[in-house]
Structures are given as structure tokens and as C-alpha cells.
N, C-alpha and C positions, 0 to 999 in steps of 0.2 A: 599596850604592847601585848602580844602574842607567843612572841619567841624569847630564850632564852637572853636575848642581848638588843640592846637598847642604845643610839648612838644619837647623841645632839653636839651642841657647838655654843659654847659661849663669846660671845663679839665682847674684843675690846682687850688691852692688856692683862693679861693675868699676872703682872709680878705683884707678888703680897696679898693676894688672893686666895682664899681657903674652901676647901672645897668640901660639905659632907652630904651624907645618905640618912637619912631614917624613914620608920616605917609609920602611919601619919593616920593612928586610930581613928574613928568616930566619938565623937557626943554622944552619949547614949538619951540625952534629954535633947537634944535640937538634933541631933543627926549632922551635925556639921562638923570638917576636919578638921583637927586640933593643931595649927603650925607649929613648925618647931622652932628652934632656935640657931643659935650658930655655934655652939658647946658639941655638934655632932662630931660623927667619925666616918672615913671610906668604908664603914662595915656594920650593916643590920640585918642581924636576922640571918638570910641565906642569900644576901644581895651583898656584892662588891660594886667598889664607883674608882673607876680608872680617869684619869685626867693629862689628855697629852696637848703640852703647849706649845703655841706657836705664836707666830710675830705678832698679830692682829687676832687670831681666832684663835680657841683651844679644843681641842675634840673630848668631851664628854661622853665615859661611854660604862653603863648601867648593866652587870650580868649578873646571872645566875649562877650556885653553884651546887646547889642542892640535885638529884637523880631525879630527871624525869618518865623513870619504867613506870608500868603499871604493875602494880603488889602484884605478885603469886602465893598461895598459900604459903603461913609460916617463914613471909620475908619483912626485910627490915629498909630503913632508905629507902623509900619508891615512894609511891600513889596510890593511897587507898580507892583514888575512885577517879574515871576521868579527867574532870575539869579539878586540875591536880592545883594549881597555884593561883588564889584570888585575892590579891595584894594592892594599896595604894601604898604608892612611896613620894617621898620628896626630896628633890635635890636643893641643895641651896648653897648658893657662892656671897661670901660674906668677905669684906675688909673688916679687919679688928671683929668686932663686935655689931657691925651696921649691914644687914643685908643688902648685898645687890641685888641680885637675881635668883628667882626661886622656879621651881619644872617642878608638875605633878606631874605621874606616871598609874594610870590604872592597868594594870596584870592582871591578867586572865589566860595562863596557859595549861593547855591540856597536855596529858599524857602522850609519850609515846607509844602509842599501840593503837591500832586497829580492830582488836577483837577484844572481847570481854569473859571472863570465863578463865575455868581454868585449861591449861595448853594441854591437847593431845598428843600421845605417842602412837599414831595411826598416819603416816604418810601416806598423801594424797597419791596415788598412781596415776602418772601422767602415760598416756599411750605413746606408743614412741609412731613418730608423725609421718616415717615413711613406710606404713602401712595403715595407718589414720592417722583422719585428719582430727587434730585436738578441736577443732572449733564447729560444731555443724551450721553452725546460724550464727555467721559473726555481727550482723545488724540486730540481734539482741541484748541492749545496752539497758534496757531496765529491767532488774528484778520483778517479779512480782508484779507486772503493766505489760500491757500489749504496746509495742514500739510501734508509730504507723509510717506504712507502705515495709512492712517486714514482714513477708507475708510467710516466711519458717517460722514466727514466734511461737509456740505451741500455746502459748500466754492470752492468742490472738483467738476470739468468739467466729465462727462462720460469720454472726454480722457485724464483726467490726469488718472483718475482711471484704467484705461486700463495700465497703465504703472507696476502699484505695487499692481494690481487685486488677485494677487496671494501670497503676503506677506502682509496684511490686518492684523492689529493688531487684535489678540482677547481677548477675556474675558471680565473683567467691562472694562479695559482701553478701550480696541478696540470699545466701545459702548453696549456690552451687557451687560448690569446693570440689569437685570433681568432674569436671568440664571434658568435654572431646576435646584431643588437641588435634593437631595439623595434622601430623602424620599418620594421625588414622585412617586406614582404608572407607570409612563409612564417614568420616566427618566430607562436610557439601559443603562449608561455609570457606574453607580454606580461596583467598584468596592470591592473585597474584601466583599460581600455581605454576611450577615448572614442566618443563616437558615430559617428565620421567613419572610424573602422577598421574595416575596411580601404579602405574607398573611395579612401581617400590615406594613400596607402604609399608604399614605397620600395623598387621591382623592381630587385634589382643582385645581383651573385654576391658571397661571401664575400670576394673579395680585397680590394674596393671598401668598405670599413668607417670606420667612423671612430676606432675604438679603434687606425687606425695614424696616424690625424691628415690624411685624404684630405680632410676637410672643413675642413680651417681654417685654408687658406691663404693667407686677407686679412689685413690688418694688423694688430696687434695693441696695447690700448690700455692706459697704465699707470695703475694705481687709485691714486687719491687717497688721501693718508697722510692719517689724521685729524689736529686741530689739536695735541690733546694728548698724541699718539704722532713719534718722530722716529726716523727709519731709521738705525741703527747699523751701524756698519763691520762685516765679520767680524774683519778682523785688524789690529791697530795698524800693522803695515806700511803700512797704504795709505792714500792721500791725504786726510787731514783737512783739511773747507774753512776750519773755525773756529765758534766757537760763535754762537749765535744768543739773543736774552734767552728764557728760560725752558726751555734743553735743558739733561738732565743732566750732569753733569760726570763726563768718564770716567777709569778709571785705567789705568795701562801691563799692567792684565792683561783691558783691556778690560772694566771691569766698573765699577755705578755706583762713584762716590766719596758715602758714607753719612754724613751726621751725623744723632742724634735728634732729630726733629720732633716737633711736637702734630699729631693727626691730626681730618676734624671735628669725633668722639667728645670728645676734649678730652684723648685720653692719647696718652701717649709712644710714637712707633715708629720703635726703633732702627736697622731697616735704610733709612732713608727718604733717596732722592736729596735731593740737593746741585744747585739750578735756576740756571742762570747768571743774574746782574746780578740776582737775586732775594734780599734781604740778610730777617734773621729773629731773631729774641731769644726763646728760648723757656726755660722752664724744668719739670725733670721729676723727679717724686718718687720715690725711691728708698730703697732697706732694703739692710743689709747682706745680707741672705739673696736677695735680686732682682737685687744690684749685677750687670753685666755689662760687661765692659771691651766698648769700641768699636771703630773700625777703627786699625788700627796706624797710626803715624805714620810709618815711614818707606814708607810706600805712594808711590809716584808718580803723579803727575796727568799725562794728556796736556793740551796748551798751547793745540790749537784746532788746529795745523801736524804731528802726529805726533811730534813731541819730547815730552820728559817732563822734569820738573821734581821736587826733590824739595821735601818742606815742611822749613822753618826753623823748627825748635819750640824751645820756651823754655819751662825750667822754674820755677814758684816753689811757693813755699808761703804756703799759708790761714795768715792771725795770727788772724783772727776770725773762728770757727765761727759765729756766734751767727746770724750774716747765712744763711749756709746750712741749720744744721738747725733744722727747723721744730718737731718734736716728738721728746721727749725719754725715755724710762724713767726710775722710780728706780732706777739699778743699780751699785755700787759701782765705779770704775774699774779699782778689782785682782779684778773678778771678772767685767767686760764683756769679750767678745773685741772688737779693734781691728783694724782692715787701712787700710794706705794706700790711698786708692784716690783716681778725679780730682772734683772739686770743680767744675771750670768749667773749658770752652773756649772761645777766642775765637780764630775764625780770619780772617785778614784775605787777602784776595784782590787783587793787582793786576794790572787789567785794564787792554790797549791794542786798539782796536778788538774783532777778534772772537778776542782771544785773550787768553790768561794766561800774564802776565810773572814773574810770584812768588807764593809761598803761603806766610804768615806764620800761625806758630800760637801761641800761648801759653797753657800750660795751667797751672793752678791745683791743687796736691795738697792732702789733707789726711788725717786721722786719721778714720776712718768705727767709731763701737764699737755694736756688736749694742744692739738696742732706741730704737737712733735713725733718723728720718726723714730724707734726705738732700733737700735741693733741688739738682739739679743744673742749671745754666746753661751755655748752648750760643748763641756769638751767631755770625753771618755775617757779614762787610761788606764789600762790592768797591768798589775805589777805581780810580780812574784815573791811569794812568800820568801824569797831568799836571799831577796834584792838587798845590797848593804850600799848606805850613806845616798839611798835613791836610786840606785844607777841598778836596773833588774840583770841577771844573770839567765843569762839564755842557756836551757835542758837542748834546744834544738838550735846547734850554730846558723843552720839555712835560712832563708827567709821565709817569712810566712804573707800571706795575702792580707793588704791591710795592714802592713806596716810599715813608715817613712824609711824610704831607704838613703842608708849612711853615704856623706861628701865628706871628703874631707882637701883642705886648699896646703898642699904641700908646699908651696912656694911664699904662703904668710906665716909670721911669725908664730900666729896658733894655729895648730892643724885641723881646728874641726871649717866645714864647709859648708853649704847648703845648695841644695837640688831645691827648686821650687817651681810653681805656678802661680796665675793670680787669684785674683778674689777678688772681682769687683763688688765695687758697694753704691749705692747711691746711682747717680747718673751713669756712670760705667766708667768713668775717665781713668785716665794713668796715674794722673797725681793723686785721686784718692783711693786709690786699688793696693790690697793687700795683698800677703802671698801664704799660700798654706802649702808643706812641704807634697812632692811626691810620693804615692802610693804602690808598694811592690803588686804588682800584678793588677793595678789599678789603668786601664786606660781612660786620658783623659783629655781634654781639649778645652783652653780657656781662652781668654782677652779682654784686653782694654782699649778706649777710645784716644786719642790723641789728636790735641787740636792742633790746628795748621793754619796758617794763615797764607793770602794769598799771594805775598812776598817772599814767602819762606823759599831760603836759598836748598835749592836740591843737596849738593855734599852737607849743610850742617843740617838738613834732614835727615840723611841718610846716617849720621855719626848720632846724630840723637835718637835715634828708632834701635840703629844697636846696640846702643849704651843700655834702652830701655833692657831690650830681651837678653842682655847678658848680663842685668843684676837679678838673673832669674837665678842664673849657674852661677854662684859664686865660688867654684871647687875645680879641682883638676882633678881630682881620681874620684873613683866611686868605689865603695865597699862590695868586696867578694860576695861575703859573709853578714848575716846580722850582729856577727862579735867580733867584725874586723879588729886589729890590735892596730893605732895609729902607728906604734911604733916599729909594726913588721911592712915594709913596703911591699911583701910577696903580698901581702892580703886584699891588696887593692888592685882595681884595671883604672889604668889612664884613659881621661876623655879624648874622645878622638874629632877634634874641630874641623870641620869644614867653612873657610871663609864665606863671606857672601859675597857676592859678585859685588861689586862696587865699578863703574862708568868712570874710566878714566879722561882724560884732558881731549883725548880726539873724538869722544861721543860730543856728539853735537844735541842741541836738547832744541834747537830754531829757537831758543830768546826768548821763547814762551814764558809766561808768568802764569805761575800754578797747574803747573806742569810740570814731574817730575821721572824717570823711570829709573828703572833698577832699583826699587825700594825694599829689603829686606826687609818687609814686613811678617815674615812667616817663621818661628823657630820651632823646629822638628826635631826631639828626643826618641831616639830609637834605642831601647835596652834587649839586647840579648841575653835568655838566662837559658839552665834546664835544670833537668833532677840527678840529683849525683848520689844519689841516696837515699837513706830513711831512719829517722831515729824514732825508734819506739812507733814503728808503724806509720809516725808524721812523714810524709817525704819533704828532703832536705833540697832547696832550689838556690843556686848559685848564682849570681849573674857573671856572663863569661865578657860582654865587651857592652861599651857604650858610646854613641855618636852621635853628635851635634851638628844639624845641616838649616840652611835658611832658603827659605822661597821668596824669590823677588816680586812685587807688583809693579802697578803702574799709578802712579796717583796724579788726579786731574782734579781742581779744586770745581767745588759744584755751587756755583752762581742760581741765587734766588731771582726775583725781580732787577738787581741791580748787583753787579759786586764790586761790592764799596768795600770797607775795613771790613768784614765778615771774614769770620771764622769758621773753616769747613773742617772735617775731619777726618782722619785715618784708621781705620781699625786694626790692629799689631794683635797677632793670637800666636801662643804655643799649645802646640801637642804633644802628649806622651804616649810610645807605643811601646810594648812589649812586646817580643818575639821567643818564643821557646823554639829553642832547636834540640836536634838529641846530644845525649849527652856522652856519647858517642860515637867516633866517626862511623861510616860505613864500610865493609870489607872491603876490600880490593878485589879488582876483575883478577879471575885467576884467566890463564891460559883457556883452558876448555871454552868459557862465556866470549874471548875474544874471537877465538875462530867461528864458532856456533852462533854471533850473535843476529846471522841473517835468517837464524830459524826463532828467533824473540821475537813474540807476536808483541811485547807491549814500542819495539823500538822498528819495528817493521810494517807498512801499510799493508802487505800480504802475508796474513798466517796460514802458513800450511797446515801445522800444525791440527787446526782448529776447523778443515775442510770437511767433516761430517758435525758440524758443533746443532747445526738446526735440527739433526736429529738424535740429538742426545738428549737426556730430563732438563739439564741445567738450562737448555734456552726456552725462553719465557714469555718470548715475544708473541705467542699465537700458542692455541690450545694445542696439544702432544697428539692427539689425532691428526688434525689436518697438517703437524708435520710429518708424521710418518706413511700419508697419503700420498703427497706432494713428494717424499722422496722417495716413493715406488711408483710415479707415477717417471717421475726423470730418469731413473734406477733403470723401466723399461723403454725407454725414449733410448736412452745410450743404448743398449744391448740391441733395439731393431736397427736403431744408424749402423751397429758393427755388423750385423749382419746382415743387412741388405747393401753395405760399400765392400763385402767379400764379393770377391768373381765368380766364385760357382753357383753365385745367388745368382747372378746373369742368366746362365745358362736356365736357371729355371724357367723361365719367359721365353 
């Protein structure tokens, strides 16, 4: 090793397992290292030995702790001399008294520092670079050696130069850091020249350039970070102000912190940030031959303040597969391969203001054997430090983006409800399709397949299609508020249903088999919200109404080569849409706008208003010369029509 820290992995169970460090002299008569024993300790010398376990592996991890500066006169703690630490160590993991497994480690690390000597107080004076350039001959990369085809090295003999006279780097690299630019009068090379060159140019001697920055001495203005991009630290040392809802969560090697997402594609991608107060339930399908372990767990997370936290994981085990794997091979158990691998994570987050107090994980293992389909689940949830008996306490009653918004079913005996969509899994069917709740500001569009057969009676199709899409809405109202109070009914807006057409007794359907119309196949969630607010700078978004509508098809069963008992299908989707409206009506037309409003260019096909607009700055449509040509060119058109249609113009002739 090289560096201060040292990281290996011991395979296999580690409970009852001991772990020590020592430092693993020579024989001074054979030269050979003396092994030690299993009496050691995690501490020799100026080496610690860290030990984090886990299910099957453990992370072993070997540092330093001694100063690696290089000595200054009359100091203490450091390096007398470069190559500061030359160490063999050994680890070794012992049961009882009987070795398992032993790691030699040869160290060899140098000081930190670059120069030798003692340090001067004579700062170098850098030329400040908009009046020179700090670098004359940037392709001078070796001391003390002529660099070739750099033909500024001053390093460089007349005949080496004679060798590579004729491949001589050019531009800044090759030495010319003060080039002609474009808008000099005497520069020839300018291509693509406009009309106006040379007439205006730029008369100035070479020293006067801008490639030393002589021109850009005003102020200068910082560019806007897009919304969905967020300026990251360079180094975890420095001042973290805290998180923000929807920035990534970092970890203490300054890099995302990843759990698998569904991406809009609809599949899984493993390296996908982790969005603060942004909580998520996904689930992703897996083979043992795809399996891929995720981010370690004991990674640390920064907190929002530059401290780091680590996660509290907890492990169990899966009793019922049956829930996870979705499809299955015929293949004998003593003849599948098997690996433990994770089943499900759920990680819980506790949040105070713009930071993170704790990170709770719980993972779920189980038995994964070749020819099986894995569902794997991955949930998020951030809670508030304030949160009592579970149940978080919202600083911001409005909704936030990203979070299930509240049903509740006033007409059953308990009041909570459910808004939802599907989930398919597997094949895509109905019967084995899940539901994961609605997303406030989430648009979204799902379905499942439904098999049909070629007898299926139209009406108990049509009652079976709605039954499907209205175990979606199990609720009558929907929550204002993210802290609706069930018990206040002011807090909530009632769902507003629209039927589906359904063909009564005089639609005639011709006695067709497999042949149906009027199929609500389509349910359509339209939420109306806006902003009513802001708490602490969050804006605070309402939802003010919601409505339930269905789109009929036409379903025609679809014959293979023969259609015999076969099974065709129907695909049934809902969608969810949000609509922001203001959150405020608009004025009312006073008097003045009603009489006037046939001088409204935006409600009018003629603006008068607007009848010199092509010669004004604002129109853009054609360059401001050839409008102001064109309308003195018409300007005199009118004025000769006026007067040569006077009569005394007559008389002239």
C-alpha cells in the first residue's frame, strides 16, 4: 500500500470471529517474517484495523494515524525524510485460538510534500495575465530537456531544432500566446468576413489584445443554474447550507447517494439519485444472471451541515417468496443454482428542517435460484423529526411535488380512502397488477391487460371493465390540504363522477360474437390545484376540484388462424392529470374595456392601434432599415396620390 488507508474483505460469516493487527518483524538470521499469533489487538504501532460486518462479507479496513508532513526545522510528529513509513503489517482473523485467514500488507508511504528544503518567505510574483501572459511556451513540459516539435524551448540546441524545423507546434500551445485576432485591421486570415470589413476594424499594436483580457474589464455577471441542475461542493470540507426539496443526496466521498429507480422508459436504473423530501415505491425485475448488488450500506451520507452520518441497517429474512418471485422454471431444487441476494429495501429518512438527522435501513434477504424472476422492492420515506406515534407533522399544510395525495371514503365506516393506479408486473394482466398511490404534481398514465374471451357477453363486459377501473378510486372526497383533518369535512372537495356511457336495450350490436361497443375502457383523473401561498418561502399548493371521466372503445376479438376457445385481449389504462389554474379569479371588465373593446388588438382581427407597428424597434420581422425604407417609400406614394388627385394639379398639364 501506498496511501494512508487500506481496504480488503473477508468472505464468509464473521460471528465469533476476531480480528487483530501487528507489525511482523524480520529474522535477522534467515530474513524471513516472524507470524504472529491470534493474542493480537486492532492497534500497533500507528496502525488502526476497523472491521464492518455484514451478511456474507466483512469490510476490513487498515489506516494510519500517525502525520504524514515532511519535518521543518525544530518540529516534532512529521517525517524526517521522504519515504516517511516502511512497514509490513499482518492481519489475521482467528476463531478461538485457530487461524482463518491471515493479509500481509507491505507500506511504503511517502511524505506529503513536494519540495525539500527548508520553506521560504519570498513569494513567487505571478504577473497579473491581462497585461501578460504568465506562460511564454506552454509546450515546455520538461525541465531541463528540449521537448520536440517545441520549437520556443529555449532548452532546444539549433540542431535539435533542425530535426522537427518543420512540425513546430503552433498557436498558443506552440508559444504564440499573442496571436492577431479577427478584428484587426491588418489580420488577412479572417475568414467568413462580413460586409462592413474593414471599414470597422480595430487599429491597435499586438500588445493591446484581448486574448490577455484588455477588453473585459466590466463587471462580470453569474449565469443562472437551471432549475433541475444544483451546484455541488468540490470537497466535503466546505460549507454545506443544507438541503433543498428535490436536490440530490450526497455522500462523504461527495458522490450521489443511488437507490434503483424506474426511469420514464418504465425499467430500472440502478445508479439513479436519491431527491430529498422526494419519498418513491418502486419495484424491478431481476434474474439471477442480471442480479447486481447496489450501493454498500455502510457508505455515509452528508447531513445538509458537512457531517456525515452513517446508516442503521437491519437485517431480516424473506418467509414468503411467493410475494416476490413472479415467475418461476421447472427445475429441480438440487439441480438450480441458489445465491442469497436482497429482496427488498426500505429506507427511512429523518428529516429536521434542511437537513438529515438519521438514516434507517431495513433490508430483506432471501434465497434467489437460477430460472427465477426476482421482483425487487425499493421504497423511500422521509419523516420529520417531529413526527409522533409515526404519523409526520407537516411545517407546510400544502402539497408538495411527490407526495400521495390524501382519499378519504366518507360513506364507509372508516374514513381513510385510496386514489391509485396500476402496477403491472409480470405479463401485464389485471389479475396480477398492483396499485401504487397517486403522485401530487406527478402526471401519469398506466394499464393492464384483460383477457376476453370470444363469448364474452358485452353488458357483463362492460360491468367487469368498470368494476376493474373503479377499484382504482376507492374514495369520495379528496384532501384540500396535505393535513386534511378527516374530521373537518370543509377540508376536503368531493369527487365529481362522470358515468360512462353504457348501450342500452335499443343499441343493437347485429348478434355478433366478439364484438362489443361502448367499452369504458379509458379512466381519466383530472386534479385541479394552484398556489395559495407560501410557508417559509415553500409555496403552499391546494388542490381546488377533482373529476372522474371514462373513454369508450370498441372491442373486436382478434382471430389467429382459427377462432376456436382462444383468448383475445383488452387493454383498460388510466391517467392522471393535473391542471394549475390561478389562484385567483380574474378582474372583471370594468365599463371603459366594454365600450373600447373594438380598439383590443388581442380580441380584434384589426388593430388600429398598432397601424405604424412595422416601423417601430419592437417589430422584428425584417431588419429596421429596410423598414424604415419601405415606409418612406409608401409615406411618398400617399402624399404624390394626394396630390396629383387635387384639381389644381390638373390645371398644371
Amino acid at each position: 500500500m501506498s496511501g494512508p488507508r487500506a481496504n480488503s474483505f473477508f468472505l464468509g460469516n464473521s460471528s465469533g470471529v476476531s480480528f487483530s493487527i501487528s507489525l511482523s518483524p524480520r529474522d535477522e538470521d534467515t530474513g524471513r517474517l516472524q507470524l504472529g499469533n491470534c493474542s493480537g489487538s486492532k492497534r500497533a504501532g500507528d496502525w488502526n484495523l476497523d472491521v464492518t460486518p455484514g451478511v456474507d462479507t466483512s469490510q476490513v479496513t487498515v489506516s494510519l494515524t500517525r502525520n504524514l508532513e515532511l519535518c521543518l526545522p525544530n518540529a516534532t510528529d512529521c517525517c524526517p525524510s521522504p519515504l516517511c513509513v516502511v512497514e509490513t503489517l499482518q492481519v489475521l482473523a482467528c476463531h478461538g485460538s485457530v487461524m482463518l485467514a491471515q493479509l500481509l500488507i507491505q507500506a511504503e508511504i511517502f511524505a506529503n510534500s513536494s519540495f525539500k528544503g527548508n520553506v521560504s518567505e519570498n513569494a513567487t510574483v505571478i504577473p497579473n495575465q491581462a497585461f501578460r501572459p504568465l506562460g511564454s511556451c506552454p509546450c515546455n513540459l520538461t525541465a531541463g530537456a528540449c521537448d520536440v516539435r517545441c520549437c520556443c524551448d529555449l532548452e532546444c540546441t539549433p540542431d535539435l531544432k533542425q530535426l522537427f524545423n518543420g512540425s513546430c507546434f503552433t498557436g498558443v500551445f506552440g508559444g504564440d500566446v499573442n496571436p492577431p485576432f479577427d478584428q484587426l485591421c491588418s489580420s488577412q486570415s479572417m475568414e467568413h468576413a462580413p460586409e462592413w470589413f474593414p471599414f470597422l476594424c480595430v487599429q491597435s499594436s499586438l500588445d493591446n489584445t484581448p486574448f490577455l483580457g484588455y477588453f473585459y474589464h466590466g463587471s462580470t455577471s453569474t449565469p443562472k443554474v437551471p432549475a433541475f441542475t444544483i451546484s455541488l461542493q468540490t470537497s466535503p470540507g466546505k460549507l454545506f447550507t443544507g438541503y433543498s426539496q428535490g436536490d440530490p443526496i450526497i455522500t462523504e466521498e461527495n458522490e450521489y447517494f443511488t437507490i434503483p429507480q424506474q426511469s420514464l422508459a418504465g425499467q430500472c436504473v440502478g445508479n439513479a439519485p436519491v431527491a430529498y423530501l422526494q419519498d418513491f415505491d418502486v419495484k424491478c425485475l431481476s434474474s439471477l444472471v442480471s442480479y447486481k448488488e447496489g450501493l454498500p450500506h455502510h457508505v455515509r451520507i452528508n447531513t445538509g451541515t458537512a457531517d456525515f452520518i452513517q446508516q442503521n441497517v437491519i437485517y431480516r429474512t424473506i418467509t414468503d417468496r411467493d410475494k416476490f418471485i413472479t415467475e418461476s422454471e421447472s427445475l429441480h431444487p438440487a439441480e438450480a443454482l441458489c445465491q442469497n441476494v436482497t429482496f427488498a429495501e426500505h429506507y427511512t429518512f429523518i428529516c429536521k428542517d434542511e437537513n438529515i438527522e438519521q438514516v434507517n435501513v431495513t433490508v430483506f434477504l432471501g434465497s434467489l435460484c437460477d430460472g427465477e424472476i426476482l421482483s425487487q422492492r425499493f421504497t423511500v420515506e422521509f419523516l420529520s423529526l417531529r413526527s409522533t406515534n409515526g404519523e409526520e407533522l407537516f411545517e407546510n399544510p400544502g402539497y408538495q411535488v411527490g407526495k400521495p395525495v390524501r382519499a378519504a371514503n366518507i360513506n364507509a365506516s372508516g374514513p381513510l380512502g385510496s386514489l391509485n393506479i396500476w402496477q403491472p408486473a409480470g405479463r401485464g394482466l389485471c389479475a396480477s397488477a398492483t396499485y401504487t398511490p397517486v403522485l401530487f404534481g406527478v402526471d401519469s398514465y398506466s394499464g393492464c391487460i384483460l383477457e376476453v374471451g370470444i363469448n364474452e357477453d358485452c353488458s357483463l363486459l362492460r360491468g367487469n371493465v368498470t368494476e376493474k377501473l373503479n377499484s382504482l378510486v376507492r374514495a369520495t372526497h379528496i384532501g384540500k390540504r396535505n393535513n386534511s383533518s378527516y374530521s373537518d369535512l370543509n377540508d376536503w372537495v368531493e369527487i365529481i363522477r362522470l358515468d360512462p356511457f353504457t348501450s342500452d336495450t335499443n343499441v343493437s350490436t347485429g348478434n355478433l360474437k366478439g364484438f362489443c361497443p361502448d367499452i369504458p375502457a379509458n379512466l381519466n383523473i383530472q386534479i385541479m390545484f394552484a398556489e395559495v401561498g407560501a410557508v417559509q418561502g415553500i409555496p403552499q399548493q391546494q388542490i381546488l376540484a377533482v373529476q372522474i371521466s371514462y373513454s369508450t372503445v370498441v372491442w373486436q376479438f382478434q382471430c389467429g388462424l382459427s377462432c376456436g376457445n382462444s383468448l383475445s385481449f383488452l387493454p383498460i389504462t388510466a391517467s392522471v392529470q393535473f391542471i394549475k389554474v390561478p389562484a385567483q379569479p380574474p378582474p372583471p371588465r370594468t365599463r371603459y374595456h366594454r365600450i373600447y373593446a373594438e380598439f383590443d388588438c388581442n380580441q380584434n382581427e384589426v388593430c388600429w392601434p398598432q397601424l405604424f407597428y412595422p416601423l417601430t424597434g419592437f417589430y422584428t420581422g425584417e431588419p429596421y432599415s429596410q423598414c424604415l425604407a419601405k415606409g418612406l417609400l409608401l409615406a411618398f406614394l400617399v402624399s404624390l396620390a394626394a396630390i396629383m388627385s387635387n384639381p389644381w394639379f390638373s390645371k398644371l398639364w
